[in-house]
C-alpha positions in Angstrom: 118.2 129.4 192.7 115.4 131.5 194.2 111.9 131.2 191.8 109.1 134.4 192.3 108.1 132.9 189.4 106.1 129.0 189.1 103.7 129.4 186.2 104.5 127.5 182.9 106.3 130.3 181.0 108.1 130.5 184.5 109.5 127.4 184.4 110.1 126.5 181.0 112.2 130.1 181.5 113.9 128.5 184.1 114.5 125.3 182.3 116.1 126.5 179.6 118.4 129.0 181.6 119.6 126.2 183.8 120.7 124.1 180.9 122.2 126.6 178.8 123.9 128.8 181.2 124.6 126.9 184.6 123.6 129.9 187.1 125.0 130.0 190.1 122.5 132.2 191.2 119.1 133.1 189.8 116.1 134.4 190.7 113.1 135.2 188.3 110.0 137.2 189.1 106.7 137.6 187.0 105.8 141.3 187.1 103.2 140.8 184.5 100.3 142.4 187.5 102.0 145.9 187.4 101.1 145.9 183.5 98.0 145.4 183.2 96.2 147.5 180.5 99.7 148.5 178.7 101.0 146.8 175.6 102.0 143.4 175.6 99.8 142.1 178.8 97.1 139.9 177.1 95.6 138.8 180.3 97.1 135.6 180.0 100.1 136.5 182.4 103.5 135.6 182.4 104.6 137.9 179.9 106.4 140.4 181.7 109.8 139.4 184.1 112.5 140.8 185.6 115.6 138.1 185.9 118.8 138.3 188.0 121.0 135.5 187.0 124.7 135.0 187.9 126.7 132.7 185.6 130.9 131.6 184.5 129.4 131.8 181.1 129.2 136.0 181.3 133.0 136.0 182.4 134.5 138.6 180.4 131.7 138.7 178.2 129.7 142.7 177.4 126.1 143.4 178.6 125.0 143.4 175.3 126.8 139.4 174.6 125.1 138.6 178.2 121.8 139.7 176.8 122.7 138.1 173.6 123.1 134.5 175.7 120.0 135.0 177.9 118.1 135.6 174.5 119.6 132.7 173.2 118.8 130.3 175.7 115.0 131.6 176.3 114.5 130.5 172.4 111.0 131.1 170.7 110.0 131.8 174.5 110.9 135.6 173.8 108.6 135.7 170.3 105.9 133.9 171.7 105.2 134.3 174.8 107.5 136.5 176.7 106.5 140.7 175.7 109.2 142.2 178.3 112.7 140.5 180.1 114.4 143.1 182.7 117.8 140.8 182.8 120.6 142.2 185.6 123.4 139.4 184.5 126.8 139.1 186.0 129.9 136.7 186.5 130.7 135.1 189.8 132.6 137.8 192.1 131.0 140.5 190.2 128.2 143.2 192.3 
């Protein structure tokens, strides 16, 4: 698992993804700098993140059901404190 990511948010994120989904690969990086001044971004940071995460639980499954699971797993995380997720998820053996 590769972490651009340490703050709090960061790693609860992490935390919960681990647990819930078993990645295989994983990396998470905060781009909440390159919206500064738009909506969402509340100066606190950590609220915007891009997430690549590889998992056995997306076999078969549709973007939208991998979204669904990524959501799922994040929790309260995604009404709280979490304005934008950028998620690229795939099964192992899948580009």
């Amino acid at each position: 698992m590769t972490d651009a990511a340490t703050g709090p948010v960061a790693t609860e994120m992490r935390e919960r993804l681990r647990t819930a989904l078993s990645p295989t690969a994983f990396t998470l990086v905060d781009e909440s700098d390159r919206h500064r001044g738009h909506a969402g971004h509340d100066g606190r940071g950590e609220s915007h993140f891009a997430l690549t995460i590889e998992s056995a639980a997306f076999t078969g499954q549709s973007r939208i059901a991998r979204q669904r699971l990524v959501y799922a797993a994040l929790g309260e995380l995604m009404r709280e404190r979490v304005h934008a997720l950028t998620i690229r998820a795939r099964a192992p053996g899948e580009v």
